[in-house]
N, C-alpha and C positions, 0 to 999 in steps of 0.2 A: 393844451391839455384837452381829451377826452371828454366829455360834457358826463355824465353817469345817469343813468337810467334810473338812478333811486332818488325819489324826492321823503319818503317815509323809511322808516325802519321800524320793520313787526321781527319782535324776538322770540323764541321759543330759549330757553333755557333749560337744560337735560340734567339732571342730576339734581337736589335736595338737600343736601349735605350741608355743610360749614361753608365748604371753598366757594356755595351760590349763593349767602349771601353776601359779598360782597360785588358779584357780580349783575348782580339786582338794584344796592342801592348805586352802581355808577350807570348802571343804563338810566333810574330815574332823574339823574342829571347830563342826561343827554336831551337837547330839546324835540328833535325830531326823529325819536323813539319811542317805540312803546312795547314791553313787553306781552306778548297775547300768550301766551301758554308756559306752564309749566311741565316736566315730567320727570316720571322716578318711578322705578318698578315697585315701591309702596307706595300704595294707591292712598292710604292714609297721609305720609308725608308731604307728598303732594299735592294733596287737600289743603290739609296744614297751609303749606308756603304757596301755596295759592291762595286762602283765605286771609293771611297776615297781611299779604302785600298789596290782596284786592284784584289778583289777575282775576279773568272771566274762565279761561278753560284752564285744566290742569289733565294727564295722560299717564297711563304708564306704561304706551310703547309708544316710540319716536316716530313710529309708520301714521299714529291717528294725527298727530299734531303735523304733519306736511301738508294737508290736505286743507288749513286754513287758508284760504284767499288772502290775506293781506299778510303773510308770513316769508320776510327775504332771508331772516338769519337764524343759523341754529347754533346757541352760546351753548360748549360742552364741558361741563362741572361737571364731570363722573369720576369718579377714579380712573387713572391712567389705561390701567389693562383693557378697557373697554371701550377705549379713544378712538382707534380705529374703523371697526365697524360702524360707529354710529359716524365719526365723520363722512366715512363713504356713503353709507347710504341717506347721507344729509346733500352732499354732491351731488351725485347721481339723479337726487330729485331738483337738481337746478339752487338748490338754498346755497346762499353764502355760508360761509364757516368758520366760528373762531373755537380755537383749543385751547382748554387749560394746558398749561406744561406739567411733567414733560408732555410732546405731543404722544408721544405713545413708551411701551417699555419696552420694545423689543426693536432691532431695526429693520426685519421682516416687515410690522405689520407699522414701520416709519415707511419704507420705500414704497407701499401699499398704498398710503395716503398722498403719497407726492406722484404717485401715478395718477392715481385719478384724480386728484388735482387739475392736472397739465390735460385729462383728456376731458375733465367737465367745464370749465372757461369761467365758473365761478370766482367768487376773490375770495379768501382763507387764509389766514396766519394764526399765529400761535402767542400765548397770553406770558409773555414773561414778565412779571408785573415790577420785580425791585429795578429792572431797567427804567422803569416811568416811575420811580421814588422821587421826589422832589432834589433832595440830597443828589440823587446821579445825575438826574439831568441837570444840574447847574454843573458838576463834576465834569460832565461830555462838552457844555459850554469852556470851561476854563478850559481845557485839555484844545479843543478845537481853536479858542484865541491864544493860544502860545504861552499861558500864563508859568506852566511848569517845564515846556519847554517838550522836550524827547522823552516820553514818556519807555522807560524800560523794567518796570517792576512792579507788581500789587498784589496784596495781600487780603484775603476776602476771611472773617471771621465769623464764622454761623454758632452761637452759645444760647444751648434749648436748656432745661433746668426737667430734671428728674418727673415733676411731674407734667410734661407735653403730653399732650393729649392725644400723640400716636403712640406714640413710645410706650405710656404707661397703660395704653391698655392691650393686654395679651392677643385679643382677638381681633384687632385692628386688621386688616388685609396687607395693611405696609409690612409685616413681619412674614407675607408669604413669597413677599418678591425676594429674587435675588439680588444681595444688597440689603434686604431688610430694612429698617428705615432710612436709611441714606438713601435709597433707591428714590425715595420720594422727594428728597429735599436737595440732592447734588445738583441738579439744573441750576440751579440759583446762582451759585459759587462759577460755574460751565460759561452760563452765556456772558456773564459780568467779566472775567477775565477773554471772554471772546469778542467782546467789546470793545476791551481797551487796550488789550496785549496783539489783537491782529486775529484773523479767521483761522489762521495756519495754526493754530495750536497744537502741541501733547502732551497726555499725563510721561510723567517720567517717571515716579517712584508711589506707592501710597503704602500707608500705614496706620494700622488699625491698632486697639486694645479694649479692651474690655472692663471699665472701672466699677460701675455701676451692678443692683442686686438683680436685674431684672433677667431671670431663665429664659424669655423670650428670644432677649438680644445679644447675639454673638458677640457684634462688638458696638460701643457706645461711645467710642471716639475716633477720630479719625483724623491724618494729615495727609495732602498728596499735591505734590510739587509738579509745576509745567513749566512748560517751554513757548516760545514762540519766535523763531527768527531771531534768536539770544538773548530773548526776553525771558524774565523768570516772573512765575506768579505760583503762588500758594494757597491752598483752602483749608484751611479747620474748621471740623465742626464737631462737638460733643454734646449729650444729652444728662450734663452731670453740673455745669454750672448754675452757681447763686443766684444766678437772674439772665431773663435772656439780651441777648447782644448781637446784634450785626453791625462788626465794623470793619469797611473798608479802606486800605492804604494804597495811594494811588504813588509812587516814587519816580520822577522826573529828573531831570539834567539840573534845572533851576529851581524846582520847590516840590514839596510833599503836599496831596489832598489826602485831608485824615475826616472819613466819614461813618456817622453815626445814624443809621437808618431806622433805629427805635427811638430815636430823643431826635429825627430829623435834624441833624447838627450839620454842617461843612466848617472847616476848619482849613485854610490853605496858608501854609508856611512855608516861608520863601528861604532860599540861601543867605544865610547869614556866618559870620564869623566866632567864635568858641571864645569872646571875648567876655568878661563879668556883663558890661555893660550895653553890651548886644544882646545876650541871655535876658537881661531882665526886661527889653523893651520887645523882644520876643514875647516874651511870659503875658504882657499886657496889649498886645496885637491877640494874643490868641484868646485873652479875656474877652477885651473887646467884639472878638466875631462870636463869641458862646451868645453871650448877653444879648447880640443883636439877632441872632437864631432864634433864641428861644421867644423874644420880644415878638419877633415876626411869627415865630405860628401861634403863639397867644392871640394875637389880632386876627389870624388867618382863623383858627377855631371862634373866637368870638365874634365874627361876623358870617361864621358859614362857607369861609373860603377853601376850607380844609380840603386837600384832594390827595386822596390812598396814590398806590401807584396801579391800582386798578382804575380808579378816577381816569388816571390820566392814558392809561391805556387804552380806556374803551371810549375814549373820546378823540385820540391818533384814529382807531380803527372806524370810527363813524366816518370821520373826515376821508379816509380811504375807500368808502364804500360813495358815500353821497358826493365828494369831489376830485374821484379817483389820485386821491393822494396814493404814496409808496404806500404800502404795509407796515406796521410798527414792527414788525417780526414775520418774516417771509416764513412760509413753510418749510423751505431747503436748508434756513436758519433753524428750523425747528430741527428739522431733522440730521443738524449735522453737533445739534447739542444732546439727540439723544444715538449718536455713534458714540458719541466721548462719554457720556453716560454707562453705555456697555460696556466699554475699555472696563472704566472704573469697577461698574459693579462686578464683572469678569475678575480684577485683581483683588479688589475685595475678599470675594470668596477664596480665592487661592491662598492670599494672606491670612487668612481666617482657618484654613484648612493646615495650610504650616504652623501657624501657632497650636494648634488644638493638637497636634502629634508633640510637640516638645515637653 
């Protein structure tokens, strides 16, 4: 392997928002990081999240912040629409590159960044974070040791509750994309079934409604079925449920993984027989692994071991820069989650356009 030219990592971090910080407290658990600048076209915000966390500089254009000497990487927390530009001209000036997902909203200015990607020689991938959830990645392990066997089916559940804090409020910019809030949040559902149903993926059918009081949002639920090489996988997501929920179902030849991404749960139930007495030592196998779940991130939080799947994302993508590992998420990965993105938000609208005539 390549030796890498980086012994330090100086970060610059672009955007101010919600989604930065968390992308703040995982570089401060990277050892051989350091974030040097902040920016955000409010110079106040900026300040702010410069002053809370102790950077030294803060910006509110990306052009002054290149110009630091000890600065390799520019982390992009912005809203999606504005993904683009600031990735290239993060490129262009020799910086490495990581993107929030999706990597962009259009696939114009996706093929834009994979261009100048390949002609700047920089390293750059794209932050899809519930991949590096503790939950998946033990999921990617059993799946990879045979545990469930041929994996041909899963089911990805996104449940937001009335009051999200994109949703509910009117002026949010997620309600100006096409798609409207889903636009923001289908990658998630996208790369997770591209992961474990195969790259070859298609939407085959979606379907929207509208339950919810909010004039903003056309529609506030959604279902939309894929394919893969005669794999099926399915997404729901709604912004109307009791509490939120993301649960994945992974279905196998030999066992189901049934995953809980907000109560970091795994649960893997193997083939058994419809028998009273197989049911009920089923019942107490699946107690068993809760109990032991929950046991293990009790001690993982009371000792500090806790890690987001930003945590563990941005610490894949250190190891890629300072010991030329793979990428946690290639760019071409990025950008072939946000082709299937367009599909979606494309049928989206149409569905939504059918409905509002009947």
């Amino acid at each position: 392997m390549e030796k890498s030219n980086l012994d330090k990592i100086g970060v610059c971090i672009v955007g101010c928002g919600a989604v930065a910080e968390g992308h703040l407290k995982a570089w401060r658990k990277v050892a051989d990081s350091k974030v040097l600048c902040v920016v955000d076209l409010n110079d106040s915000l900026a300040k702010k999240t410069a002053d809370n966390w102790k950077i030294t500089n803060h910006f509110t254009k990306l052009s002054d912040a290149l110009s630091l000497n000890e600065l390799n990487v520019v982390d992009i927390a912005t809203p999606p629409q504005v993904h683009a530009p600031l990735a290239i001209e993060a490129m262009e000036a020799g910086k490495n590159v990581l993107i929030e997902k999706p990597m962009t909203m259009t696939l114009k200015d996706a093929q834009k960044v994979v261009d100048c990607y390949h002609k700047s020689g920089v390293k750059a991938a794209v932050l899809h974070n519930w991949l590096f959830d503790q939950p998946v990645l033990a999921a990617k392990a059993m799946v990879k040791e045979g545990r469930i066997g041929k994996v041909f089916g899963m089911e990805v559940e996104a449940l937001q509750t009335k009051e999200d804090s994109m949703a509910s409020d009117q002026h949010h910019w997620v309600h100006s994309l096409q798609g409207g809030r889903f636009s923001e949040m289908l990658a998630h559902p996208i790369y997770l079934l591209r992961e474990f149903l195969g790259k070859e993926i298609e939407v085959e059918h979606i379907f929207t409604s509208k339950i919810g009081s909010y004039p903003w949002m056309k529609s506030d639920e959604i279902t939309a079925t894929f394919s893969s090489n005669g794999k099926i996988g399915r997404a729901y997501a709604s912004f109307n449920s009791p509490q939120e929920i993301i649960n994945i179902n992974l279905y196998g030849e030999k066992g189901i993984i049934n995953l809980d991404l907000f109560n970091f749960t795994v649960r893997l139930r193997m083939k058994r027989k419809a028998a009273r007495f197989e049911k009920g030592v089923d019942s107490l196998v699946q107690a068993d692994q809760l109990i032991k779940c929950v046991a293990g991130n009790s001690f993982k939080i009371a000792c500090n071991r806790w890690l987001t799947g930003h945590d563990s994302y941005i610490k894949f993508y250190s190891d890629y820069l300072l010991k030329n590992d793979k990428p946690p998420v290639s760019i071409e990965d990025g950008f072939e989650v946000v082709n299937l993105l367009d599909k979606m938000c494309e049928n989206i609208v149409a569905e939504e356009n059918l409905r509002a005539k009947k």
